[in-house]
C-alpha positions as CSV (number, residue, x, y, z in Angstrom):
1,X,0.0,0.0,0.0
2,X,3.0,2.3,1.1
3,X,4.8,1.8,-2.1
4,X,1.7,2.6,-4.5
5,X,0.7,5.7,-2.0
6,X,4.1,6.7,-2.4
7,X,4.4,6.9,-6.3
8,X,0.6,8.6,-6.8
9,X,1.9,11.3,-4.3
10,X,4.6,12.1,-6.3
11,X,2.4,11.9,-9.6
12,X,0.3,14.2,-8.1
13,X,2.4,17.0,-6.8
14,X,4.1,16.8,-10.3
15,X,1.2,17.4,-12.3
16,X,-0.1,20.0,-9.5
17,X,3.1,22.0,-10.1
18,X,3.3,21.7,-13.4
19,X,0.1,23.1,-14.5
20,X,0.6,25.9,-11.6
21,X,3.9,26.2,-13.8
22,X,2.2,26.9,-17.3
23,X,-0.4,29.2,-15.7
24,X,1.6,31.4,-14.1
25,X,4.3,31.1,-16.7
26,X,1.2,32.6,-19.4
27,X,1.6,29.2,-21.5
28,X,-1.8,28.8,-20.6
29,X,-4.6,31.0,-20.1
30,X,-6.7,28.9,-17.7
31,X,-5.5,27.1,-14.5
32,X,-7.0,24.0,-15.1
33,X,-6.6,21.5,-11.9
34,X,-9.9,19.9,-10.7
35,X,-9.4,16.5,-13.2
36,X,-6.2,16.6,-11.0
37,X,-7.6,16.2,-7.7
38,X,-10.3,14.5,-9.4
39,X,-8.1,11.9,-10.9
40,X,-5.5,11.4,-7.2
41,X,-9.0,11.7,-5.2
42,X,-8.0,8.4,-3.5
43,X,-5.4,10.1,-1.7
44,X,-6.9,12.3,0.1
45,X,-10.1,9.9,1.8
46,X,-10.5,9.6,5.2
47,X,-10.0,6.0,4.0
48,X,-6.5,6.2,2.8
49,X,-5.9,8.6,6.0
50,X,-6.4,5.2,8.3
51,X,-5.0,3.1,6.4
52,X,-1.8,5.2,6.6
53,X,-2.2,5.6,10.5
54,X,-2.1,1.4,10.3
55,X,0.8,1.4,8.7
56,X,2.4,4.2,11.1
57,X,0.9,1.9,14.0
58,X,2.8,-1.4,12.2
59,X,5.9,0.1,11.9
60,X,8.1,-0.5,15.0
61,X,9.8,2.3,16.8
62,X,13.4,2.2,16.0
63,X,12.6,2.8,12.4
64,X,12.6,6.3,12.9
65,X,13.3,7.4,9.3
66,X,10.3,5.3,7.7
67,X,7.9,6.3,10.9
68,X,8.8,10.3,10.2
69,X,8.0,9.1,6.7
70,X,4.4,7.9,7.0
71,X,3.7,10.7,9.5
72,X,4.4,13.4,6.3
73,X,2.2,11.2,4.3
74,X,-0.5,11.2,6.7
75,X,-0.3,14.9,6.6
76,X,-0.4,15.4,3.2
77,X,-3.5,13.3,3.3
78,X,-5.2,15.0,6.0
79,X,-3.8,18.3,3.9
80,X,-5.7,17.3,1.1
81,X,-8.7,16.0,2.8
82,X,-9.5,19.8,4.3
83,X,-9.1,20.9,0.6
84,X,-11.5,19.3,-0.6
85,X,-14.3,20.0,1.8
86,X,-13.8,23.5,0.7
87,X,-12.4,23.7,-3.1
88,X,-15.3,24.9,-4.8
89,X,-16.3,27.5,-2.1
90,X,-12.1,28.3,-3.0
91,X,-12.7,28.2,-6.5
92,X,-15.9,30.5,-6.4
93,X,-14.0,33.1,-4.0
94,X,-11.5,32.9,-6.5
95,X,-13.9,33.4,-9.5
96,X,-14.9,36.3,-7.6
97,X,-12.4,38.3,-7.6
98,X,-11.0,37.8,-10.8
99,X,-14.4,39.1,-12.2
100,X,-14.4,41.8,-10.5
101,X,-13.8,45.3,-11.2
102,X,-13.5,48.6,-10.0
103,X,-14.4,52.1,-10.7
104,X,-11.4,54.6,-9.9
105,X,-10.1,57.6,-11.2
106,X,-12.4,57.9,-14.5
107,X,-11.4,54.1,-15.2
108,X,-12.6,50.5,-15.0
109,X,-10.0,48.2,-13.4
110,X,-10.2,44.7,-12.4
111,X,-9.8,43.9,-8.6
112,X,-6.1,42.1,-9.2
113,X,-4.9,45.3,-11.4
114,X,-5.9,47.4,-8.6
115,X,-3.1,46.3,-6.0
116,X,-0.9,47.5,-8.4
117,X,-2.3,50.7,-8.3
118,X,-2.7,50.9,-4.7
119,X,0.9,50.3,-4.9
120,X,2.0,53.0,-7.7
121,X,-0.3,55.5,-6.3
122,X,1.8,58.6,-4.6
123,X,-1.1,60.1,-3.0
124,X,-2.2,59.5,0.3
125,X,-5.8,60.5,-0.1
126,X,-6.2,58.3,-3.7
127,X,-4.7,55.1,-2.0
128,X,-7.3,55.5,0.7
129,X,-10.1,55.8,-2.0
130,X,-8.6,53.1,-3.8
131,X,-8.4,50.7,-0.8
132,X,-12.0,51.5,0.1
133,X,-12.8,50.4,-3.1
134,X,-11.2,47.4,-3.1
135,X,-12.8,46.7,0.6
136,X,-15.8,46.8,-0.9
137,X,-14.7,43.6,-3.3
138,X,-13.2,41.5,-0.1
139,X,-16.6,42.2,1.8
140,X,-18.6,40.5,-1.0
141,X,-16.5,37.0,-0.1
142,X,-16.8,37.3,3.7
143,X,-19.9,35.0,3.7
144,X,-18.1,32.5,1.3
145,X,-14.7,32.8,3.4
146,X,-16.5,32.5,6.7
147,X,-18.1,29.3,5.7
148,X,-15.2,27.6,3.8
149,X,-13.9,28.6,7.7
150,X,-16.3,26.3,9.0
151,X,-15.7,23.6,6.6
152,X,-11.8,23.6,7.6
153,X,-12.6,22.9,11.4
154,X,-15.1,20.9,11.4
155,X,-13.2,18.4,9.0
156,X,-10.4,18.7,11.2
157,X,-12.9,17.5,14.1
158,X,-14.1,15.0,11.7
159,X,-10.8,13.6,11.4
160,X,-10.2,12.8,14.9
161,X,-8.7,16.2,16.5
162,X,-10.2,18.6,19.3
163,X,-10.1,21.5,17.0
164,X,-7.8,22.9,13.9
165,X,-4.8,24.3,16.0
166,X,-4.9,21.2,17.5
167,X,-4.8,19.2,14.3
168,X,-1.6,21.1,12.7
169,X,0.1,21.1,16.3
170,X,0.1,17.4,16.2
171,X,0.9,17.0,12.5
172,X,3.5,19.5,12.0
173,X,4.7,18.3,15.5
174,X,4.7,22.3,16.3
175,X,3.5,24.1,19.6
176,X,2.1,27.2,17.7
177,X,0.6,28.3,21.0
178,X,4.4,28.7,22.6
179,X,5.1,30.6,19.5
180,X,2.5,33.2,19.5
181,X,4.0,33.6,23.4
182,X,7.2,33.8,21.9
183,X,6.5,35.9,19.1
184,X,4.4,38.5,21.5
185,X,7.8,38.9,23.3
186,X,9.7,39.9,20.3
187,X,6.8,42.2,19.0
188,X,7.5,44.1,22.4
189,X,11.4,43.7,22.0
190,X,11.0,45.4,19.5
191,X,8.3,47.8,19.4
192,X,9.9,51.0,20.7
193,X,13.1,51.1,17.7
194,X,10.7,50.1,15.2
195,X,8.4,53.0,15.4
196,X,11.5,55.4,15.8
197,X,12.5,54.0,12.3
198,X,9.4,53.6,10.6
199,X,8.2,57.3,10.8
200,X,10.6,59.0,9.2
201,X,10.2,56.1,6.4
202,X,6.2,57.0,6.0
203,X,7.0,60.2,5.9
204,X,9.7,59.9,2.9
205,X,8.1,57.1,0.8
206,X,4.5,57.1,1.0
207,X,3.7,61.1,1.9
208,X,2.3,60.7,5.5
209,X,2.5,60.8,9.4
210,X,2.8,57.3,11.3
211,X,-0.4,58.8,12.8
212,X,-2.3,58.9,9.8
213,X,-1.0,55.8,8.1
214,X,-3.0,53.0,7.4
215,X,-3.2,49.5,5.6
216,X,-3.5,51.8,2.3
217,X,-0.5,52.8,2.6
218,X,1.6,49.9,3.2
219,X,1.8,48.4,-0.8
220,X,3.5,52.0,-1.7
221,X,5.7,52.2,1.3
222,X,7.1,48.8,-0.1
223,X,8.1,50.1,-2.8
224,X,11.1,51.4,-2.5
225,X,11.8,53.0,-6.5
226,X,13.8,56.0,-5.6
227,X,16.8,53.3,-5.3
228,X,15.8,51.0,-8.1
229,X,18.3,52.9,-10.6
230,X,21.0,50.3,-8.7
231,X,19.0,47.6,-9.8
232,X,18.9,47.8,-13.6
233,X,16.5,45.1,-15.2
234,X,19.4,44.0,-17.6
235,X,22.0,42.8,-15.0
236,X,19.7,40.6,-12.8
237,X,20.2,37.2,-14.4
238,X,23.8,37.9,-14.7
239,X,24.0,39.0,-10.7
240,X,22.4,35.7,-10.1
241,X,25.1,33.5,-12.1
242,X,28.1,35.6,-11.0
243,X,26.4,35.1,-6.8
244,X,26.4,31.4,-7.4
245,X,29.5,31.2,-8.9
246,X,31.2,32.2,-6.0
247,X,30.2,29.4,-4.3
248,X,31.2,27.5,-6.8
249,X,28.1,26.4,-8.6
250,X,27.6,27.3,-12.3
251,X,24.2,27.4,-12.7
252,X,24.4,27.2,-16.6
253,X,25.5,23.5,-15.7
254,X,22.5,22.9,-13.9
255,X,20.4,21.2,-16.9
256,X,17.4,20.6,-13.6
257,X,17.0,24.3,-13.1
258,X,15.6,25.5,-16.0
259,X,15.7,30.0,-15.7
260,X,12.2,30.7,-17.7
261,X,12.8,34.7,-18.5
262,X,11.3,34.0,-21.6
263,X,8.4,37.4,-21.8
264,X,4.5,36.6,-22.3
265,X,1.5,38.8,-22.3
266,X,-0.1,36.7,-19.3
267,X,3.1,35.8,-17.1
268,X,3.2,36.8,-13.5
269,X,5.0,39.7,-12.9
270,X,6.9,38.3,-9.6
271,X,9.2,35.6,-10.0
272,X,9.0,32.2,-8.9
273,X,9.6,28.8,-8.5
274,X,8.3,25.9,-9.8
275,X,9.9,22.6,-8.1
276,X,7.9,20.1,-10.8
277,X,10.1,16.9,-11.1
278,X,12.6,17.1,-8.0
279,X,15.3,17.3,-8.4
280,X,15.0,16.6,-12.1
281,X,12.9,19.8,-13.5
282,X,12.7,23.3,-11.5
283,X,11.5,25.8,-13.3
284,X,12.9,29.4,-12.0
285,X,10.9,32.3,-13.4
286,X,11.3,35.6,-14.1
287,X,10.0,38.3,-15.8
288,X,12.4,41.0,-15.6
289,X,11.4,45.0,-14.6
290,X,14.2,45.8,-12.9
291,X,14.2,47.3,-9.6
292,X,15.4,46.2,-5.5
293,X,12.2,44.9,-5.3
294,X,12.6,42.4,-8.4
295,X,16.0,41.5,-7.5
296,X,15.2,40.3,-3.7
297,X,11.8,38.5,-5.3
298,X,14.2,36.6,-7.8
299,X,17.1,35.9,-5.6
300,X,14.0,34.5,-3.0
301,X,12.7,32.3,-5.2
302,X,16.7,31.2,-6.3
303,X,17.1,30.1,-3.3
304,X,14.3,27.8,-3.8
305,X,15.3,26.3,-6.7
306,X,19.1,25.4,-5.6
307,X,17.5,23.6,-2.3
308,X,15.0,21.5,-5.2
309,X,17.4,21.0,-7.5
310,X,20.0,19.6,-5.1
311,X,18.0,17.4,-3.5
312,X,19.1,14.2,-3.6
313,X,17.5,11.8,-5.8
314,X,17.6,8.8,-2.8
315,X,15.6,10.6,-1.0
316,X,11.5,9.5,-0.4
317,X,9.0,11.3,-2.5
318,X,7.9,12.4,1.0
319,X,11.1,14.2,1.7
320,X,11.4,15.9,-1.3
321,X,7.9,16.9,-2.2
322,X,6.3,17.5,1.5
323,X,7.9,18.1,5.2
324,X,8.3,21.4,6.7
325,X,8.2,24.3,4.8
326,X,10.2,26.9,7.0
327,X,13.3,24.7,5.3
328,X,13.2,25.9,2.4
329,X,12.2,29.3,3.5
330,X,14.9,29.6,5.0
331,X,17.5,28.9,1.9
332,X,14.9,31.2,0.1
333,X,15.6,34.0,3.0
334,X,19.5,33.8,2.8
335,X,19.7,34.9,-0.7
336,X,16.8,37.3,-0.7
337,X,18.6,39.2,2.1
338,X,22.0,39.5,0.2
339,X,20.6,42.5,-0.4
340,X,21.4,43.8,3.2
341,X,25.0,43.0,3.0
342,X,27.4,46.3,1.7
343,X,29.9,44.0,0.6
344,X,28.0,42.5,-2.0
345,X,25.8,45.5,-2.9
346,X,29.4,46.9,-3.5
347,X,30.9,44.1,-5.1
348,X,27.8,43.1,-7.9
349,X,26.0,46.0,-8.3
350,X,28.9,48.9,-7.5
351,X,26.5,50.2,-5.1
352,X,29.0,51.2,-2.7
353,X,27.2,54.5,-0.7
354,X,24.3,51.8,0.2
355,X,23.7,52.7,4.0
356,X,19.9,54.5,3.2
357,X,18.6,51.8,1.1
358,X,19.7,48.9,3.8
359,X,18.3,51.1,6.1
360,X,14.9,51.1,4.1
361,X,14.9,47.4,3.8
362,X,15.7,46.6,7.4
363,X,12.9,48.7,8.3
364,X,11.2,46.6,5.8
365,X,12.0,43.5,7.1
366,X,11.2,44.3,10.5
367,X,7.7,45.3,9.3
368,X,7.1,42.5,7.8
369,X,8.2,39.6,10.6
370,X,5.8,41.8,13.0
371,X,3.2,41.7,10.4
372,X,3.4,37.9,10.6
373,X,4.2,37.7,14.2
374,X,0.7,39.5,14.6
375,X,-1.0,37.2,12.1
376,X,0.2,34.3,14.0
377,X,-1.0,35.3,17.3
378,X,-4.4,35.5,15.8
379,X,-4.4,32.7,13.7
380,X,-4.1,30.6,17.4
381,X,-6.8,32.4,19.2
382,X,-9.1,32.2,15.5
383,X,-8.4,28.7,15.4
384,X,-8.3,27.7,19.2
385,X,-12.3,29.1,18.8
386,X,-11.5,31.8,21.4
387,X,-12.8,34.4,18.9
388,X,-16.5,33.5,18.4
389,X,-17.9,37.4,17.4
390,X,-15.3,39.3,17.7
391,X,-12.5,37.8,15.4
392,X,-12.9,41.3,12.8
393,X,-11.7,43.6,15.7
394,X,-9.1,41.8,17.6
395,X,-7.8,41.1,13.7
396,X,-7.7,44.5,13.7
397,X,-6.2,45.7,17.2
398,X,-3.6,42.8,16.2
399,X,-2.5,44.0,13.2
400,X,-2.5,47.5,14.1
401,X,-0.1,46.7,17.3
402,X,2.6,44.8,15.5
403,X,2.6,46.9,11.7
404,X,1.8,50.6,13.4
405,X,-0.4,51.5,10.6
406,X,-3.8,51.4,10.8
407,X,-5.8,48.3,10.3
408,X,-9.8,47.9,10.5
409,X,-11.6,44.7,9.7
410,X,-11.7,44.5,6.3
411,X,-9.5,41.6,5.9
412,X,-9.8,39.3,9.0
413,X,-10.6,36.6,6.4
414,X,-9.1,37.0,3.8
415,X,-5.5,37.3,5.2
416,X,-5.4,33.9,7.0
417,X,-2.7,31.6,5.4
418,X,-4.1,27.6,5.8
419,X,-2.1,25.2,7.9
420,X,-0.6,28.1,10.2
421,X,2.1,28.9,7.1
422,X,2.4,32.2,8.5
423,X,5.0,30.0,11.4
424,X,6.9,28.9,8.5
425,X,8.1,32.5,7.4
426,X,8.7,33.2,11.0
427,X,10.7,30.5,11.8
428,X,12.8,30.7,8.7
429,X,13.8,34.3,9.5
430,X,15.1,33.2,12.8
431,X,16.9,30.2,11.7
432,X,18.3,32.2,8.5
433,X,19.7,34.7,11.0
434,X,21.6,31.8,12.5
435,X,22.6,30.4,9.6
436,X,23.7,33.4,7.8
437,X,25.8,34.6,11.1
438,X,27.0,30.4,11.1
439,X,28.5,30.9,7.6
440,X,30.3,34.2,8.3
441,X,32.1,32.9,11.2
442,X,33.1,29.9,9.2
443,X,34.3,31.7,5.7
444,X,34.4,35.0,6.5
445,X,32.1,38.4,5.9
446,X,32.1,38.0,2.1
447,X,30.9,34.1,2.7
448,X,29.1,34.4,-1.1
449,X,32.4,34.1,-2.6
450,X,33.3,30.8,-0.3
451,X,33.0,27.5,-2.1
452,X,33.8,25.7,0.8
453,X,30.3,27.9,1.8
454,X,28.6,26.8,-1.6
455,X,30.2,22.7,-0.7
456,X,28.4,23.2,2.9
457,X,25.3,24.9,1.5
458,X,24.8,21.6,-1.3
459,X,25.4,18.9,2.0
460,X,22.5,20.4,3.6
461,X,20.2,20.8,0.4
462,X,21.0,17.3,-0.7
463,X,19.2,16.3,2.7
464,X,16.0,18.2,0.7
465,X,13.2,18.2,3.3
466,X,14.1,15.1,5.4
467,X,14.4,17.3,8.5
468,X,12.3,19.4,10.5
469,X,14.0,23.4,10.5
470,X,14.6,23.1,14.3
471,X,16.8,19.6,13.6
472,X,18.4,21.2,10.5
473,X,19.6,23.7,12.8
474,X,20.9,21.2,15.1
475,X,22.6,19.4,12.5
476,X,24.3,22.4,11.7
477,X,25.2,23.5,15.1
478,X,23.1,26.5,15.2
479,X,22.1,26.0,18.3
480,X,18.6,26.7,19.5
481,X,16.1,28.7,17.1
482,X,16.2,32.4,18.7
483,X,13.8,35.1,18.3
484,X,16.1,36.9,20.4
485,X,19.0,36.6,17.7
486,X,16.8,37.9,15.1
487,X,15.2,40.7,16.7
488,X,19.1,41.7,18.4
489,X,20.4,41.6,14.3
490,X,17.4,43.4,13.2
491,X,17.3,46.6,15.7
492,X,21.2,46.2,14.8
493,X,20.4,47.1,10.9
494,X,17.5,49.1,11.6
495,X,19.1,51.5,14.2
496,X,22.7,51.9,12.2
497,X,22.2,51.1,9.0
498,X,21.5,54.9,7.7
């Protein structure tokens, strides 16, 4: 039974990707996926979930490797059984929004096109028009988000487990209740520096006081553009061979990573990564505009496709395809955030007077982890059912405690990641911290030009996703995962990197 499980999870996940490949790529104008789970429906029945637990029950302790095995099989099952209770109440949310347009400045725009406006538009007063606008939009799915809500926890009750949290605690093997306690700490670490920085930055990117800011305003502050002349479109494939070949890896040798920069009409703007065949076929795509924002999104989703594409072939489809994704993240992270370092700013880019736009970033950066340190702390009281009536405005006191701009309820639904995901960003950025700070005391500040680093780097992405992030980190000798490290190095950057 394990052996045929085994090879229709893999044939699954490769068709999955691959057609999430061609639609986002624009090789195909409709993302076409329901004969998929229609076709691998089997795996994902509460039948094949017990027969797994058998075979987990059969399998004697000391075989600790094929035990972990099962377990990431039975939560890929379990995974896929909440899916499906609420798929087409997904795919009509979906449906939605793409039909959906708004009216705004003397034009008709769809709902997607309209983040990109919130994020282009300089003035204050327009993005809060906009963003009202597009609240109206997210309120017409409420109904449809708060029931496929429902769906989720009561098939997780259906399945055995006292509630949702309680369901991804045991199968990710994660206390996300100690988290949230450990992420409030670090929110308050924190919390004083950060709003020091971030005025200033609302006032010089997006126009307005840190008392007047809101949610609105956050896609423009991102933006960054008054540094993106250091980021030239042209140069950002060639940044990415030249980073890798300093440790060593020639990535035109790399027949398995296949760099899709190929332009079409309907391709996603962002990059990304498609891990179809691993480590046979990942697909790294781009679609170049230029820009800091590009480059990080790129050398993110780079660092994705050397973990995939070094995985070792020995390895079970279950610890290549599934396990825990704050792995990856984390490879993902220690790339994106070369963009922090002066030395290689310097060195690839010849940005050498750099100290403003790492400033920027860092500010960024520390945004963003207390943007998901306060989505986490509500995704465990949401999902714990300790929010019955009032989830909208605790969302909303939340989110407007850890960002510092403004948040009201608009989104309370809509921003929830399934399966707690929002604890595998966070975890990532800790352990990345580690990591990153592990590799410059072995091979020095410029550790990007090591290929001892690179040789170290390929021994741990050849172990794919076969370990949890927390035993990765022991294996390395990282130590225990700190949220202390992380906020110390980020009130570092933030407070002298101008």
């Amino acid at each position: 039974m394990l052996a045929e499980y085994r090879q229709r999870f893999s044939d699954f996940n490769t068709e999955l990707v691959r057609e999430e490949y061609l639609f986002r790529a624009g090789r195909k104008e409709n993302y076409e996926t329901a004969h998929i789970f229609s076709e691998y429906s089997d795996l994902f029945k509460r039948a094949a979930v017990e027969e797994l637990r058998a075979a987990l029950a059969a399998t004697a302790e000391y075989r600790e490797t094929e035990r972990e095995a099962i377990k990431r099989l039975i939560a890929f099952a379990l995974d896929g059984y909440l899916e499906s209770r609420v798929r087409e109440l997904s795919e009509e949310i979906g449906g939605y929004e793409a039909r959906a347009t708004i009216e705004w400045g003397g034009r008709v725009i769809s709902f997607h096109q309209s983040a990109t406006e919130l994020a282009n538009e300089p003035d204050p007063v327009r993005r809060r028009d906009l963003y009202a606008r597009r609240a109206e939009v997210i309120k017409g799915t409420q109904d449809l988000r708060a029931e496929r809500l429902e769906r989720l926890h009561e098939a997780a009750r259906e399945s055995g487990y006292e509630s949702y949290l309680a369901m991804y605690r045991e199968l990710r093997g994660i206390d996300y209740g100690r988290l949230a306690e450990r992420l409030a700490q670090f929110l308050a670490q924190t919390e004083s520096q950060y709003v020091t920085a971030l005025g200033p930055l609302l006032a010089r990117d997006a126009h307005i006081s840190i008392d007047e800011a809101s949610r609105a305003d956050l896609p423009h502050l991102k933006r960054l553009t008054r540094f993106d002349r250091f980021f030239p479109r042209g140069r950002l494939v060639e940044v990415y061979r030249a980073t890798f070949a300093g440790l060593g890896i020639s990535v035109d040798q790399q027949p398995n990573i296949e760099i899709d920069a190929e332009p079409r009409p309907r391709k996603h703007p962002r990059a990304f990564c498609s891990p179809i065949r691993i480590p046979e076929e990942v697909k790294l795509v781009i679609r170049p505009a230029g820009g800091q924002s590009d480059y990080q999104a790129f050398l993110h989703e780079a660092g994705h496709a050397q973990h995939f594409g070094w995985a070792s072939r020995q390895l079970l489809p279950e610890f290549r395809f599934g396990g825990d994704y704050a792995v990856t993240e984390t490879y993902a992270f220690l790339f994106n955030y070369l963009v922090l370092d002066p030395r290689w700013l310097a060195e690839m880019l010849g940005f050498a007077e750099s100290g403003e736009f790492r400033h920027a970033v860092a500010v960024h950066k520390l945004m963003t982890v207390r943007r998901y340190a306060a989505k986490l702390l509500y995704e465990v009281e949401l999902h714990a059912g300790k929010l019955a009536g009032v989830a909208g405005p605790r969302y909303a006191e939340l989110l407007t405690d850890g960002v510092r701009l403004r948040y009201d309820e608009t989104e309370y639904l809509s921003d929830l990641d399934d399966a707690f995901y929002a604890a595998n960003y966070l975890r990532a950025w800790a352990i990345e911290a580690q990591l990153r700070e592990h590799l410059k005391s072995r091979f020095g500040a410029r550790w990007w030009t090591s290929r001892k680093a690179g040789e170290e780097l390929i021994d741990l992405w050849n172990t794919g996703n076969r370990y949890t992030a927390e035993s990765l980190a022991s294996l390395v000798g990282l130590g225990e995962v700190s949220f202390d490290w992380l906020a110390s190095e980020l009130l570092n950057q933030v407070m002298s990197g101008k």
